[in-house]
N, C-alpha and C positions, 0 to 999 in steps of 0.2 A: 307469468308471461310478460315479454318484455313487451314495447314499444314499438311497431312495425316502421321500419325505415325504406322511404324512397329514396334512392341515389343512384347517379349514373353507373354505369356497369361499370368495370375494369377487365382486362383480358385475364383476370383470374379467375373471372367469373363464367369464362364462355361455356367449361365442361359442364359446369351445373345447368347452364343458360342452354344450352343444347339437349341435358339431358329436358329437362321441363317442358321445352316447348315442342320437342316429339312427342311428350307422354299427353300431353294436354290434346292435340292435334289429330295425330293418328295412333292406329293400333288399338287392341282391344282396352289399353289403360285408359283410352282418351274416352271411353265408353261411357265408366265413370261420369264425368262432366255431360253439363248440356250444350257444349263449344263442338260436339265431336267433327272434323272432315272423314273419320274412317269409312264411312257409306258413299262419299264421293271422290275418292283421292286414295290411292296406296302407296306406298315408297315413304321418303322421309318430307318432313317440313324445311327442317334446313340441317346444317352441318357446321363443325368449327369451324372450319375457312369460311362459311360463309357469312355467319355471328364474327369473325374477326375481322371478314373485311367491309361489315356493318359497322362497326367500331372503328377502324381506320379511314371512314367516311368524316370529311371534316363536319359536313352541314348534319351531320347526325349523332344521333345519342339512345342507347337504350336504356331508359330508366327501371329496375329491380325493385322489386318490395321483397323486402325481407322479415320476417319474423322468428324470433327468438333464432336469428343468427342464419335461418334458414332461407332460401331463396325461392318464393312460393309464387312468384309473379313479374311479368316482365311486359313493356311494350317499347316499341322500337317506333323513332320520332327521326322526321328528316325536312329541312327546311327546302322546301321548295317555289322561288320563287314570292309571293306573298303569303302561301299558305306553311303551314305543318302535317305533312303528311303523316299518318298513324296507321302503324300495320304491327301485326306479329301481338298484340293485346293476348296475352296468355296468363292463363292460372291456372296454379295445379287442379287439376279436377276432382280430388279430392276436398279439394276448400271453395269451390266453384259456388256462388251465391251465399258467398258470406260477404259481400261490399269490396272485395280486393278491387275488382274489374274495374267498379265504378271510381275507385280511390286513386288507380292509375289513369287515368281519363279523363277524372279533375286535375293532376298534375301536368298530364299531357296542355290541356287547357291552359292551364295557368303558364306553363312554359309556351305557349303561342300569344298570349298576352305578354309575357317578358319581352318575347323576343317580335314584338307588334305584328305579328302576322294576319290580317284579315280572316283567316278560317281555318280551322283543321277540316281535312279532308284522308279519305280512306276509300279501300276499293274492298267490295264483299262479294262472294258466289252468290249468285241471286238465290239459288236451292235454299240456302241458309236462314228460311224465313224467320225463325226465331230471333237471332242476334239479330238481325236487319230490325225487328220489334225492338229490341236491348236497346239497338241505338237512336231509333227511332223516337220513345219516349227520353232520350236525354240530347233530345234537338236536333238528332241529325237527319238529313234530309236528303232523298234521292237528287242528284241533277240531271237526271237524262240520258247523262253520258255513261258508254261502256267502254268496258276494253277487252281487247284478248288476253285468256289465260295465259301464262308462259307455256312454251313447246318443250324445257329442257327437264329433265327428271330430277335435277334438283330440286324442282320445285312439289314433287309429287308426283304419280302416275294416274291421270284420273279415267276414273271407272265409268264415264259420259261425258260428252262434250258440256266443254264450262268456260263461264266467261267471268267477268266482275262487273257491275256497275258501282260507280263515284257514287257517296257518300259527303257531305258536306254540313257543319255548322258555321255561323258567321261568330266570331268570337267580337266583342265588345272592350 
């Protein structure tokens, strides 16, 4: 087994990058994993053009773990402002709580301390009590703030009204 590598994606990467983070997400493969939205959300997570024009985003980057050559992990970082925002944190859900999650999350990190940013911040389904616990014990902290779901079906179909609330750690 080789070396597990974090690096920025490339647009060669998007078929794979698309496929992983519908299986992780939704659909009975996402079941697998403890990450699942399929009980709250149907339809897709996201699509090529929309992983590409994540990628053609200047202030952004989606970083990949790969092991033994394979592409088992992804989360997608966008500079906003003073912060790093972090969304799209996927892993195959067959490897789910083997440390990937947490290994992208310290680079996330580490990439907001490069790039000085005062805090990573993300938005979660509040439903999702679990992860909201995941991130909870590795600093992050509710602010208060919410926002509305997206309306457009690109982002999913959900199966009850859903919202997000901010998510925030102060990086150092």
């Amino acid at each position: 087994m080789s070396q597990p590598i974090i690096a920025p994606a490339t647009p060669t990467d998007i078929p794979a990058l698309n496929l992983l983070v519908n299986s992780a997400y939704r659909g009975d493969s996402s079941r697998k994993g403890w990450t699942t939205e399929a009980d709250l959300l149907d339809g897709i997570r996201t699509d090529e053009a929309g992983l590409q024009a994540m990628l053609d985003n200047p202030a952004a980057t989606i970083l990949t773990y790969k092991s033994d050559n394979q592409l088992v992990g992804c989360v997608y970082l966008e500079i906003k402002g003073d912060s790093l925002y972090l969304g799209m944190l996927t892993v195959s859900p067959d490897l789910q709580a083997a440390g990937i999650g947490r290994q992208l999350l310290e680079a996330a990190e580490d990439q907001a301390r490069a790039q000085r940013c005062r805090a990573v911040t993300m938005t979660v389904i509040p439903q999702r009590t679990e992860l909201i616990a995941w991130y909870n014990r590795r600093g992050y902290q509710p602010t208060g703030e919410t926002q509305p779901f997206p309306t457009s079906p690109q982002f999913g179909l959900p199966k009850q009204p859903l919202s997000f609330i901010v998510l925030e750690k102060l990086i150092n």
